[in-house]
C-alpha positions, 0 to 999 in steps of 0.5 A: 442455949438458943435452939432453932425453929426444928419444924425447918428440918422438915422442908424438902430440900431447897425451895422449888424457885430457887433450884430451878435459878441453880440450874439455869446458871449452870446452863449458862456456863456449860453453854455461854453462845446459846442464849437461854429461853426462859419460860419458867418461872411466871414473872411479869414481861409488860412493863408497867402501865403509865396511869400505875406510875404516874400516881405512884410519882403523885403520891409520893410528891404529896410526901415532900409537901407539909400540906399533904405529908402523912406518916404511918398508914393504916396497918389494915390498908387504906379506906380509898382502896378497900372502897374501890375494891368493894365496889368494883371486884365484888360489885352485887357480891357485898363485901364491906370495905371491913372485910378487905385487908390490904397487904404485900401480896398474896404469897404474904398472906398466903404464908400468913394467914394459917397464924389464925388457926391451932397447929393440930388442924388437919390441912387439905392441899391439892396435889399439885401445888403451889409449894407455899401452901405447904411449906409455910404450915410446915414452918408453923409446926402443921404436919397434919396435911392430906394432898387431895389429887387435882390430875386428868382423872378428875380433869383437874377438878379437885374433889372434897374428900371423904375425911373430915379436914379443918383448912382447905387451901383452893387455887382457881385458876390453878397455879400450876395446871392453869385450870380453873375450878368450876362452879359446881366443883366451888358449890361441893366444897363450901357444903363440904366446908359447912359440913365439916365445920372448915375453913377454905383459903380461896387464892385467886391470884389469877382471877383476871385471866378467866375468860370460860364461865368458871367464877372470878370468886368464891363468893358468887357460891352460896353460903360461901362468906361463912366459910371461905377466906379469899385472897388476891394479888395485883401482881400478875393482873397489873405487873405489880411482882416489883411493887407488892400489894394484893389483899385478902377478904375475910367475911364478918360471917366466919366464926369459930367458938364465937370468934370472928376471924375478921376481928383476929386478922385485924389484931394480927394485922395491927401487931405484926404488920406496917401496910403497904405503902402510901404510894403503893396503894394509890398505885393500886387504886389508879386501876379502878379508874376507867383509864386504868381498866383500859390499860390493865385490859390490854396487858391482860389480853396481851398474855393471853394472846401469847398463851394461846399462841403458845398452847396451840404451837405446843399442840401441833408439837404433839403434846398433850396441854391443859389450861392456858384459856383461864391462866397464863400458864399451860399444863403440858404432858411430857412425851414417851411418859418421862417423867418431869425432872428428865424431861425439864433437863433434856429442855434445858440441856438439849435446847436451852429452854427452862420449863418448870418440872411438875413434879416441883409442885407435887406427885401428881405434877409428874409427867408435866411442865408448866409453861409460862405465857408471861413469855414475850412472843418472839421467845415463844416463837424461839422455843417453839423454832428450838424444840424439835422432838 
């Protein structure tokens, strides 16, 4: 008899996306003449750069010619791109082409990445987070998980606790508070990780939004290649949530029992992955052209524009926000401290407006949306004209 993966029934019911997708169907139906602003779920508004498409159009004629056709591609990406990326993201950082593994996108190697480690580690995660973190060490049998509080008493610096754990995930900027971690929070916790013998998985998903001092990479802290695994996406710094690809870097230096957690990523890589495609990564390659970091530039300050328009407006409102100046996303404080769930259904039901409720992310969330300044400007305007509390 066939049985299924029981670590499943330990999910909390419903993935956080989707129900917020649920609710706002049922919006439309209750209100079908007033249209829904939706400044939920972050997803790229800009459409894609031309220099993006044009080399994906290249790359894929290349395949219609016998002289340039080519077949399956590496399993651990392409040499072109790892090269582009050593040398500009990580320029005076040395991080070798062989440390750089290309995939779909950060939420895969998010997902995928605690396939290397036992399911007896202990596990730290921020609370709030990004739900994958958790969830996918719960499919993975991985119950042993400590939420660390990133909140205003810490102003959202989350902070090495007093306990050992084996696997720490770290977002900066945070995803969702739009905070972004410091250096010195960044240098306690890879002596907390030395200390303790751990693993820290760096998502940096957001890295192209920092315009404060904070660090683009956990690599520019001291000791960190021997502890820290970083992962990035192309997703919101180039508009490639269609597209799919990031990578993720795992430095030679990190080993445990004498194995090199490089080498096991690569066999993991060979075995249960086909790459991101050709054209894909020539895609992705054409940003690290001056034309291409020109484009990429404006798109970037575009959002930011709008999230600053939208911070302030929703400051002059009353509320209480966070982030916004190193992330697309602010970390608005309900009023009258009702709490996340009521105040995102009085939004939606009382002003068709779709936030995201905080505590979706977690305890600690509650009391918060999340607002998204990937919004185009004349609905920011809208929901700022809409809601009148």
């Amino acid at each position: 008899m066939v049985n299924i993966n029981k670590n499943f029934n330990n999910l909390s019911d419903g993935y956080l996306f989707a129900n917020i997708a649920r609710l706002i169907q049922e919006a439309k139906q209750k209100k079908p003449k007033l249209s829904i602003l939706n400044l939920g779920i972050g997803d790229v508004t800009i459409p894609l750069s031309p220099i993006i498409s044009d080399a994906i159009s290249q790359a894929t004629k290349e395949l219609t010619n016998a002289k340039t056709h080519r077949g399956y591609g590496p399993s651990c990406g392409f040499d072109f791109l790892k090269e582009a990326i050593s040398s500009n993201d990580y320029i005076n950082l040395n991080i070798d082409k062989d440390e750089i593994f290309i995939s779909l996108g950060a939420k895969d190697d998010i997902s995928n990445i605690q396939e290397l480690f036992d399911s007896n580690n202990k596990i730290g995660v921020s609370d709030p987070t990004y739900p994958v973190y958790i969830d996918s060490n719960i499919m993975a049998g991985k119950t042993d998980i400590t939420l660390l509080p990133c909140n205003e008493e810490n102003n959202f610096q989350i902070q090495p606790p007093n306990i050992p754990l084996d696997i720490i995930y770290l977002c900066s900027p945070n995803n969702p508070t739009g905070v972004s971690l410091t250096k010195e929070t960044l240098e306690k916790w890879v002596k907390y990780a030395k200390d303790n013998d751990s693993i820290i998985i760096y998502d940096a998903a957001y890295e192209a939004f920092i315009t404060s001092s904070a660090p683009h990479s956990i690599y520019e802290i001291e000791n960190s290649k021997d502890v820290a695994i970083e992962i990035k996406s192309f997703s919101k710094k180039a508009g490639f949530t269609s597209l799919r690809c990031g990578y993720t870097v795992i430095p030679k230096n990190i080993k445990i029992n004498s194995q090199e957690l490089n080498k096991l990523w690569v066999r993991r890589c060979e075995t249960k992955s086909g790459g991101a495609s050709y054209p894909i990564q020539k895609g992705a390659l054409s940003l690290y052209s001056e034309e291409g970091k020109k484009q990429t530039d404006q798109i970037i300050k575009t959002y930011q524009k709008q999230t600053s328009i939208l911070k302030l407006g929703m400051e002059k409102k009353g509320f209480k926000v966070y982030g916004g100046i190193d992330s697309p996303y602010i970390w608005c404080k309900t009023l009258n401290n009702i709490n996340s769930w009521d105040f995102f259904k009085m939004l939606l039901e009382k002003f068709n407006v779709v936030t995201m409720p905080g505590s979706g992310f977690g305890k600690q969330g509650d009391h918060f949306i999340r607002i998204s300044g990937f919004t185009p400007l004349d609905i920011i305007y809208q929901m700022l004209d809409r809601i009148n509390l």
